[in-house]
Backbone bond lengths (Angstrom), bond angles and torsions (degrees), N, CA, C in turn:
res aa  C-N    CA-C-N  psi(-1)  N-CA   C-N-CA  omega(-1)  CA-C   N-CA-C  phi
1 X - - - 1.454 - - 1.534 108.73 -
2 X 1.311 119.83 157.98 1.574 128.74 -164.40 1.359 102.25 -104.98
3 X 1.825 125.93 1.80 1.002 111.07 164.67 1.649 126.20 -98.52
4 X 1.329 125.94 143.27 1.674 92.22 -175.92 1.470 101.58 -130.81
5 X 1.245 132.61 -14.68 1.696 124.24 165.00 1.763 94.23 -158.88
6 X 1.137 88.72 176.29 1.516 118.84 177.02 1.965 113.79 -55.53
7 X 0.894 135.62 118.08 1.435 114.69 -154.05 1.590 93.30 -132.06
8 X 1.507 123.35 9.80 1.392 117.99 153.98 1.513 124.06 165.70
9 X 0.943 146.16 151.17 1.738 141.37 -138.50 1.725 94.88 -152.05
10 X 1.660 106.11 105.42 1.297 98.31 -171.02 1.423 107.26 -129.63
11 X 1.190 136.56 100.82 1.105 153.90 -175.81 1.711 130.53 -86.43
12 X 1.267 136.22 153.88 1.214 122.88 169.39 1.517 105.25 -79.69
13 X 1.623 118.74 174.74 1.216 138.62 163.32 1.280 110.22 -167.39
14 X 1.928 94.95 160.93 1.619 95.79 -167.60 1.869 102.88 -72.75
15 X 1.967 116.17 -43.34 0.793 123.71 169.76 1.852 115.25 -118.62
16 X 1.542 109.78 108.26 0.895 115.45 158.04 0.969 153.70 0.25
17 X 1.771 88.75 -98.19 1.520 128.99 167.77 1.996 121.40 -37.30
18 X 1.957 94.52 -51.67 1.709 116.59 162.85 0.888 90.57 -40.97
19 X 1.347 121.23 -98.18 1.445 143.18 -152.55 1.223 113.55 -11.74
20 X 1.473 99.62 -75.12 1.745 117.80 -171.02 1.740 99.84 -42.33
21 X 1.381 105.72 -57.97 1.400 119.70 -170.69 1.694 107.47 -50.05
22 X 1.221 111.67 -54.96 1.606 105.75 172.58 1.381 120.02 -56.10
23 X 1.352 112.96 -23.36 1.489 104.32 178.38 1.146 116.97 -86.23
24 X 1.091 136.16 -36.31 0.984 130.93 156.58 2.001 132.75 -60.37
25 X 1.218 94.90 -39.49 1.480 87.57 167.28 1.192 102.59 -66.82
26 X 1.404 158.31 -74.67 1.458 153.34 175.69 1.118 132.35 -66.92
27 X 1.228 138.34 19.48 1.648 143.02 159.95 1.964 88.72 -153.30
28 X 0.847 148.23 -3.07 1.532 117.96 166.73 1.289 109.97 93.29
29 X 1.357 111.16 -11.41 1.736 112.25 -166.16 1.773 96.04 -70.39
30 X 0.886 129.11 142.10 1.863 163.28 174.73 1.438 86.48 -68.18
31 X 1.503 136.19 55.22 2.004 110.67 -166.90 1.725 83.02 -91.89
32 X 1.006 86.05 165.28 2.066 119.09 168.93 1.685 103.45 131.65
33 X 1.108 71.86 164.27 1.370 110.23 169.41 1.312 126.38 -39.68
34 X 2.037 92.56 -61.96 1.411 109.61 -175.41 1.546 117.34 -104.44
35 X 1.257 97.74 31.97 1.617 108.72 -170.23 1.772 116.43 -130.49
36 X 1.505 117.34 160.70 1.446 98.35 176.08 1.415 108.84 -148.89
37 X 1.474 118.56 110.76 1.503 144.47 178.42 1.697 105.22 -51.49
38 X 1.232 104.69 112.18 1.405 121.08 -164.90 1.866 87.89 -112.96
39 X 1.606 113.69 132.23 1.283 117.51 -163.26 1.250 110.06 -141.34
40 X 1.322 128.77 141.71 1.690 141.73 169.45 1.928 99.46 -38.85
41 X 1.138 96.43 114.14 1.595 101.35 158.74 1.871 113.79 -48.20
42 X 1.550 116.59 108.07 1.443 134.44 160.49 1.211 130.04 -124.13
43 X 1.700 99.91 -169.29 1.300 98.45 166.40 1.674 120.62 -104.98
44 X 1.013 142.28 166.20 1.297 144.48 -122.78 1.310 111.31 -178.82
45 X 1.751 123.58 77.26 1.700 145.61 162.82 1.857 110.91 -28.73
46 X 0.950 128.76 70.45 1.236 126.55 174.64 1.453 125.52 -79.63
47 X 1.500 116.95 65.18 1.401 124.59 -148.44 1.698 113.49 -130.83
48 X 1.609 102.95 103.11 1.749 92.98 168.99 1.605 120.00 -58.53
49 X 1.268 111.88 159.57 1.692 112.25 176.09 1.193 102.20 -106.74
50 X 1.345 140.16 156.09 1.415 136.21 149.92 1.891 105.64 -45.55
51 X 1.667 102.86 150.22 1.247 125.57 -179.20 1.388 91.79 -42.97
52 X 1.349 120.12 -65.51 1.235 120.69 -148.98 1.820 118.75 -89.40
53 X 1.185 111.05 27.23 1.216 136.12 -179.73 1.987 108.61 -54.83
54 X 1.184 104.36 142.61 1.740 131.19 -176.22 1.626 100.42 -87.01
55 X 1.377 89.73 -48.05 1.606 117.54 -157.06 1.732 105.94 -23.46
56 X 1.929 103.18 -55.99 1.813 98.46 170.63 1.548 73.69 -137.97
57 X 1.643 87.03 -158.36 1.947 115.24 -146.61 1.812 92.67 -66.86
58 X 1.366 124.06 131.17 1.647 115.19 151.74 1.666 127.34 -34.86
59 X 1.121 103.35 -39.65 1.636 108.08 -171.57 1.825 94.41 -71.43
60 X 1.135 137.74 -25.50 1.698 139.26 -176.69 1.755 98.72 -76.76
61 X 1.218 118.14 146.22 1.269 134.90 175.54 1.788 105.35 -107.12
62 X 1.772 118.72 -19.99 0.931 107.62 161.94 1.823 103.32 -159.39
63 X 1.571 103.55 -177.26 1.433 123.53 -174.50 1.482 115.45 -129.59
64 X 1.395 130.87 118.76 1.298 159.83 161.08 1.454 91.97 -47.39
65 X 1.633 108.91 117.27 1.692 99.03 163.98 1.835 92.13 -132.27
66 X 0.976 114.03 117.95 1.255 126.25 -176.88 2.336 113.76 -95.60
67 X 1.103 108.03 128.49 1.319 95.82 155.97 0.833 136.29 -69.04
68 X 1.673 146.82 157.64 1.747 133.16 168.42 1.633 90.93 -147.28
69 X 1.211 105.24 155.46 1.204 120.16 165.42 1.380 129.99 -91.70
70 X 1.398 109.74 -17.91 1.521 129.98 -179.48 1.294 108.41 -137.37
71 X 1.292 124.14 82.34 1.404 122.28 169.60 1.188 120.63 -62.01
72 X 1.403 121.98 -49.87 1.122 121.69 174.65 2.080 129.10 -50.79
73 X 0.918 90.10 -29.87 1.527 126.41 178.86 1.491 108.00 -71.68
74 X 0.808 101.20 -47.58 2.129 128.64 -167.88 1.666 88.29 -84.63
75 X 1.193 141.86 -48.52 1.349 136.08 -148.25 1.499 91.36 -101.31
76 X 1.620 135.81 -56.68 1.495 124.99 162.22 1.850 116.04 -38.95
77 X 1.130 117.07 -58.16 1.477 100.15 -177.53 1.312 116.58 -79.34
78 X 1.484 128.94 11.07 1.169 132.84 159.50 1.795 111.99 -85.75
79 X 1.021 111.34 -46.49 1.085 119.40 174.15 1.469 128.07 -65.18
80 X 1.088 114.29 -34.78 1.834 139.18 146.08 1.598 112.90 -31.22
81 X 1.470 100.30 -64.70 1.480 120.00 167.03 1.437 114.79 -70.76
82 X 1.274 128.84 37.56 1.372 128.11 -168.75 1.631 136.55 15.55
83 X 1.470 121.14 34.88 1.281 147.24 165.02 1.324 77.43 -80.66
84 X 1.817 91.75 133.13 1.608 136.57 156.94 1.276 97.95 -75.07
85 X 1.753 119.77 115.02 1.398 121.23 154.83 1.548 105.46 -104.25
86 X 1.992 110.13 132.37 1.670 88.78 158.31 1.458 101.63 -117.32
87 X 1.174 109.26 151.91 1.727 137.95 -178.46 1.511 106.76 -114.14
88 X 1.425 122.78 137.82 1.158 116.18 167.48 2.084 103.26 -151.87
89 X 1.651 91.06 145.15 1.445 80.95 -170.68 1.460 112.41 -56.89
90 X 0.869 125.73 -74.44 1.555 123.64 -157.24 1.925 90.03 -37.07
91 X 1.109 147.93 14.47 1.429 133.07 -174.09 1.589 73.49 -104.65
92 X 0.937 138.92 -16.10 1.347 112.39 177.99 1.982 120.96 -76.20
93 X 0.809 137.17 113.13 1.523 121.96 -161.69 1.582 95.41 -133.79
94 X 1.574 93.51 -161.36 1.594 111.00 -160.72 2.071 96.69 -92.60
95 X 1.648 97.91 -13.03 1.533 86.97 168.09 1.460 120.14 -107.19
96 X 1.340 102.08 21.22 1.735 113.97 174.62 1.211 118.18 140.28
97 X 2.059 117.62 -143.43 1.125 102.02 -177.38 1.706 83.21 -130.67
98 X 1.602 120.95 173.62 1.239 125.38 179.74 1.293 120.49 -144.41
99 X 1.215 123.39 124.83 1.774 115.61 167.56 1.979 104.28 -121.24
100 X 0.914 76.08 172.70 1.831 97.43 173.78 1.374 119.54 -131.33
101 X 1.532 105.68 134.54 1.646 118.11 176.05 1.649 87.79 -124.33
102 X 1.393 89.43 176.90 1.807 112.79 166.70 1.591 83.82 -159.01
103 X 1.752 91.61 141.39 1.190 127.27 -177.70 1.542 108.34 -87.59
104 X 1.318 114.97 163.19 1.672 130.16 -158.71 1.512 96.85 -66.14
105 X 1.684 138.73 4.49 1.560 135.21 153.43 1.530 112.14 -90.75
106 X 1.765 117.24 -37.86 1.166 115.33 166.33 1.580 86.60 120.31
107 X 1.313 133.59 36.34 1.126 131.29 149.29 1.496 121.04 -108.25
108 X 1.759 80.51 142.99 2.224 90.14 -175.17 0.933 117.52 -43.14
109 X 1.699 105.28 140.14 1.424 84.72 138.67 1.913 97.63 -141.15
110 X 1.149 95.60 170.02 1.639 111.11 -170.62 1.727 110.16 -96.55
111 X 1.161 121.50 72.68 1.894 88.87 174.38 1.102 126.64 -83.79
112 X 1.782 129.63 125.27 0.848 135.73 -174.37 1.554 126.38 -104.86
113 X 1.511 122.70 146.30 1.671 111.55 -169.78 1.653 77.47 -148.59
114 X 1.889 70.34 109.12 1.873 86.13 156.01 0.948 141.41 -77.74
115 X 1.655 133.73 142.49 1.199 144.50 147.47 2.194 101.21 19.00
116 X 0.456 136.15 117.97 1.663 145.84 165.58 1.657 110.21 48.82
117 X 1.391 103.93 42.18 1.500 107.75 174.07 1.566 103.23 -98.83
């Protein structure tokens, strides 16, 4: 097949410019416009939800699921930085472990740490 990963996630926002900047100061992501987030070769959940999905907020059309290698690590210096992380056990499963942030618009995001990462 001629497709081989995800090659970019482009969303509206009220401020941009923030945006990009928060993501990167707190997850590392390369965001803008004029920039390009170079990433560890993975695997990558490419999955619609039903309309009527729990999974994140109704008012979102979609959810950020990010890999990490150090969740634990990732959720202290988030939390340092006063980002709301929630954790809940059952997010822990047989395909890893999981927490949730929302970014300074109030969209998900998922961080995920796989199974033997």
């Amino acid at each position: 097949m001629p497709v081989t990963g995800i090659g970019g996630l482009f969303f509206r926002a009220r401020d941009p410019k923030g945006l990009a900047a928060w993501y990167r100061e707190h997850l590392g992501i390369d965001a803008g416009a004029d920039r390009v987030w170079r990433q560890a070769q993975g695997t990558t959940v490419f999955a619609p939800f039903p309309a009527n999905t729990d999974y994140f907020p109704a008012e979102k059309q979609w959810m950020l699921n990010l890999r990490v290698s150090d969740l634990a690590g990732l959720i202290r210096s988030l939390e340092a930085a006063g980002v709301k992380v929630i954790t809940k056990p059952e997010w822990t499963t047989s395909y890893g472990r999981f927490a949730r942030v929302y970014d300074p618009e109030g969209n998900p995001i998922e961080l995920w740490e796989p199974v033997g990462a």
